[in-house]
Backbone bond lengths (Angstrom), bond angles and torsions (degrees), N, CA, C in turn:
res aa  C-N    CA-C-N  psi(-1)  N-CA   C-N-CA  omega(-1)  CA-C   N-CA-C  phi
1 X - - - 1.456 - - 1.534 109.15 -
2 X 1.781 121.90 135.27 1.195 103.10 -171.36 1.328 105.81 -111.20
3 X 1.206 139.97 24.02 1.584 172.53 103.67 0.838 127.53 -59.54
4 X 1.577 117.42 141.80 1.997 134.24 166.42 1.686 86.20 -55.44
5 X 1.283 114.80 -52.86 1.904 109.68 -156.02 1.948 95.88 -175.33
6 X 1.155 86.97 163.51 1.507 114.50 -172.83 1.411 106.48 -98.62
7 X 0.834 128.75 71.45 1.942 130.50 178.05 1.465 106.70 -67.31
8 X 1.602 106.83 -179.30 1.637 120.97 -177.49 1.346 105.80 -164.94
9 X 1.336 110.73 78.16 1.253 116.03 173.96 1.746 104.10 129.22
10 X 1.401 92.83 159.81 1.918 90.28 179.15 1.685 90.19 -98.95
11 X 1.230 96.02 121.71 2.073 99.05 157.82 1.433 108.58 -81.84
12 X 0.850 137.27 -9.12 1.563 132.95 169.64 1.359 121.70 -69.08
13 X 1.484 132.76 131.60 1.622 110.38 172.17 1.398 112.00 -60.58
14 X 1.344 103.56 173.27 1.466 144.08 -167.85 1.520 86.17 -69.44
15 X 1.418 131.38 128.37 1.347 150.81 178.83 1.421 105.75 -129.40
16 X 1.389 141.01 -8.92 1.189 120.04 134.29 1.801 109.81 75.16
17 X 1.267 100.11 17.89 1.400 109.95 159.82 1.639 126.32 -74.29
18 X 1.179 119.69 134.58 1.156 125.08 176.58 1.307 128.86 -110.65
19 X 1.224 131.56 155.50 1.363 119.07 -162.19 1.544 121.93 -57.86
20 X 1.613 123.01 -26.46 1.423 103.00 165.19 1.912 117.19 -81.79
21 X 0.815 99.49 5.47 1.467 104.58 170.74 1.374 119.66 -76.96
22 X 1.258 99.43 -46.25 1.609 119.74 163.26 1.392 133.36 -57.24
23 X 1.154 95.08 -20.68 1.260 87.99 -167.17 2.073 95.81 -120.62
24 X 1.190 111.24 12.77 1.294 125.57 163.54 1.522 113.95 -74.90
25 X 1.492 113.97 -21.61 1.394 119.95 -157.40 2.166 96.48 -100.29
26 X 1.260 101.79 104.55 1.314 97.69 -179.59 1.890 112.49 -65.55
27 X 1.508 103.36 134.98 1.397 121.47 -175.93 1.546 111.55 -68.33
28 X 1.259 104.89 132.49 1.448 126.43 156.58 1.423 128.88 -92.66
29 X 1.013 125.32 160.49 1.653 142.42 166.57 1.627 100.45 -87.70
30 X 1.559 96.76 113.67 1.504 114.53 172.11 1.427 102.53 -119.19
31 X 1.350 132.52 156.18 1.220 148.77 -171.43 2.053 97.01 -112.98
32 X 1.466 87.11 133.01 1.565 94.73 -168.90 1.333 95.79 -70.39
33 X 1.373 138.48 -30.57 1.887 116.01 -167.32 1.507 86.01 -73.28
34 X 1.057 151.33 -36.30 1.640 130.76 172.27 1.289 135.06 -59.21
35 X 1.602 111.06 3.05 1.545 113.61 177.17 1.185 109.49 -99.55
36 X 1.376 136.56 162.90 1.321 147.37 159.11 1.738 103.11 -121.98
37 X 1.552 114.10 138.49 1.131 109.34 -164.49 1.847 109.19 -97.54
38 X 1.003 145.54 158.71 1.145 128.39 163.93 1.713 119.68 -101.30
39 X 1.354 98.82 11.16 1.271 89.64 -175.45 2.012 97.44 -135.54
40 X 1.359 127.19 142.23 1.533 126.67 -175.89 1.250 109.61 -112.66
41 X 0.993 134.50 2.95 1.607 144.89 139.27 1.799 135.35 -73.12
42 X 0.832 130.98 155.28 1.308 135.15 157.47 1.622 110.87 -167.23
43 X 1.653 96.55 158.70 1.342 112.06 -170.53 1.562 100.40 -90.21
44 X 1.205 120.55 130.92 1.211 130.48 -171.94 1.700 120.03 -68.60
45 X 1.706 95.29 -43.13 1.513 98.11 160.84 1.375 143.21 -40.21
46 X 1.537 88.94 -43.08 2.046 110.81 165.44 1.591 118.64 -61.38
47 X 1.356 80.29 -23.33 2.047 77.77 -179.93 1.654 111.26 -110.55
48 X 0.825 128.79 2.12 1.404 121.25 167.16 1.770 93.98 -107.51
49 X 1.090 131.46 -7.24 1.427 106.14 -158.29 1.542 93.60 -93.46
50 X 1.643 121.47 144.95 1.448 114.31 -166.22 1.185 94.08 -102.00
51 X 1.023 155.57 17.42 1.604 144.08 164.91 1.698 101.59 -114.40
52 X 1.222 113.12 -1.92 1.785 91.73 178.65 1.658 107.52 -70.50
53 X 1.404 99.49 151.52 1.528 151.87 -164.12 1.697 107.35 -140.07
54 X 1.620 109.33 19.26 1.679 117.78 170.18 1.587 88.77 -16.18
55 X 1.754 119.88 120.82 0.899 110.98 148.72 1.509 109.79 89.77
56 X 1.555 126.74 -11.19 1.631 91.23 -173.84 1.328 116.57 115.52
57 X 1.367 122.42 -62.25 1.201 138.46 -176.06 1.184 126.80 -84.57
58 X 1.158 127.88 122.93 1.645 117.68 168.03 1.150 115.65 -76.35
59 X 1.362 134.02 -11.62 1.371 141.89 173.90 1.595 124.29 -93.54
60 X 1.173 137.49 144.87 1.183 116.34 162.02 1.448 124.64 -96.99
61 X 1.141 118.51 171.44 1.968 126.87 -147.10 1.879 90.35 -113.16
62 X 1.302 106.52 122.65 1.640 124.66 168.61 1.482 106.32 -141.01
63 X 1.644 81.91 136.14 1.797 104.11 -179.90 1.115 104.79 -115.09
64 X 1.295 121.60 126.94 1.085 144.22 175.15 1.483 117.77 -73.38
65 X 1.176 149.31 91.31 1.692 145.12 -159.40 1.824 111.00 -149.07
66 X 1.530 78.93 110.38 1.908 82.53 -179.66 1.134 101.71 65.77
67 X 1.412 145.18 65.23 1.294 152.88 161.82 1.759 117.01 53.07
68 X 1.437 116.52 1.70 1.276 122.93 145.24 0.728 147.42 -59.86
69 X 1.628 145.55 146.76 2.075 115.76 177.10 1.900 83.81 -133.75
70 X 1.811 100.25 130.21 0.972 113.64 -168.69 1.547 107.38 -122.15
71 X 1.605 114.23 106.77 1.363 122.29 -178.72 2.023 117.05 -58.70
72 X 1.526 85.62 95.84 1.751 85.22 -176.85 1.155 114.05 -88.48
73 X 1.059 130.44 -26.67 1.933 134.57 167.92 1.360 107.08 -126.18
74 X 1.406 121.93 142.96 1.579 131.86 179.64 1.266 116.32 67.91
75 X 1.858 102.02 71.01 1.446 121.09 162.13 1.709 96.74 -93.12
76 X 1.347 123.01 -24.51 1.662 102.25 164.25 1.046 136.44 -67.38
77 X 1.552 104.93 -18.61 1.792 119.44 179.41 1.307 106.22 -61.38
78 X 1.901 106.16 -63.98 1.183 98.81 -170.20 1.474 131.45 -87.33
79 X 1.552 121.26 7.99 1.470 138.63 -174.24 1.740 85.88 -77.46
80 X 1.842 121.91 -51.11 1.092 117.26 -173.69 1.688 128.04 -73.11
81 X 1.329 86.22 -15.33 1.812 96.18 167.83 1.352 109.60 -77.58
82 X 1.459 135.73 -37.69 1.237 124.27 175.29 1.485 125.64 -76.82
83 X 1.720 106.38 -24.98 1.134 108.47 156.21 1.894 131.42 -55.35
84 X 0.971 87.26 -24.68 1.541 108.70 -173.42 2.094 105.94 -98.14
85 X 1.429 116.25 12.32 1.174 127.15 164.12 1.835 109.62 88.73
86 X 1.249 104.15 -7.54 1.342 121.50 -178.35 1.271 142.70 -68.79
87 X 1.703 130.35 103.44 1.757 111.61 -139.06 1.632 98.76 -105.40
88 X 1.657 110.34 8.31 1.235 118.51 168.21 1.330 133.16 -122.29
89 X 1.300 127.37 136.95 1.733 117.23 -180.00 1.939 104.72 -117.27
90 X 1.056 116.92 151.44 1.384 78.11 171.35 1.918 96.58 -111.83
91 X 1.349 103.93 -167.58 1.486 109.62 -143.14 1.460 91.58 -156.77
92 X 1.708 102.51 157.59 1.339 101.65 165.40 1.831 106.16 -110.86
93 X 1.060 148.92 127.11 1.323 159.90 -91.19 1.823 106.41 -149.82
94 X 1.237 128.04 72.47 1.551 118.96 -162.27 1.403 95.27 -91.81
95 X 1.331 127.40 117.17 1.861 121.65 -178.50 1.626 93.96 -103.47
96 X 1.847 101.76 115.30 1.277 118.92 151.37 1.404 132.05 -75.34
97 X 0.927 120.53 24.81 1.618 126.06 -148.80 1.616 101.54 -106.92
């Protein structure tokens, strides 16, 4: 399994971060069986394409809520890191807790 779980939707409130906020928050190394995704789709284009920056970021965005960490942007990053044998992505890390 290359996920904790397959979610649909963020259960966390609305935190209302914006991209320089985001990108204020220095990235960590998270291990993909610890993410839960909030989203069960992705665009296929985003994940084969080797220069995407989905979004801006070279990192992808995890919220931390109730001792969970929930991948809210860059399910292509890390679908392509596991494709690529990889049990880590790193991330930028927002703790709601």
């Amino acid at each position: 399994m290359i996920f904790k779980r397959v979610g649909e939707g963020k259960p966390y409130p609305d935190h209302g971060y914006q991209q320089r906020q985001w990108a204020a928050i220095a990235p960590a190394e998270i291990r993909l069986d610890q993410l839960i995704t909030v989203k069960r789709t992705l665009d296929l284009e985003s994940l084969l394409d080797e220069d995407s920056t989905f979004y801006g970021d070279l990192f992808a965005h995890v919220v931390r809520w109730q001792s969970e960490l929930y991948l809210e942007d860059g399910l292509h990053r890390a679908l392509r890191a596991a494709l690529q044998q990889r049990a880590t992505i790193h991330a930028r890390v927002l703790d709601l807790q």
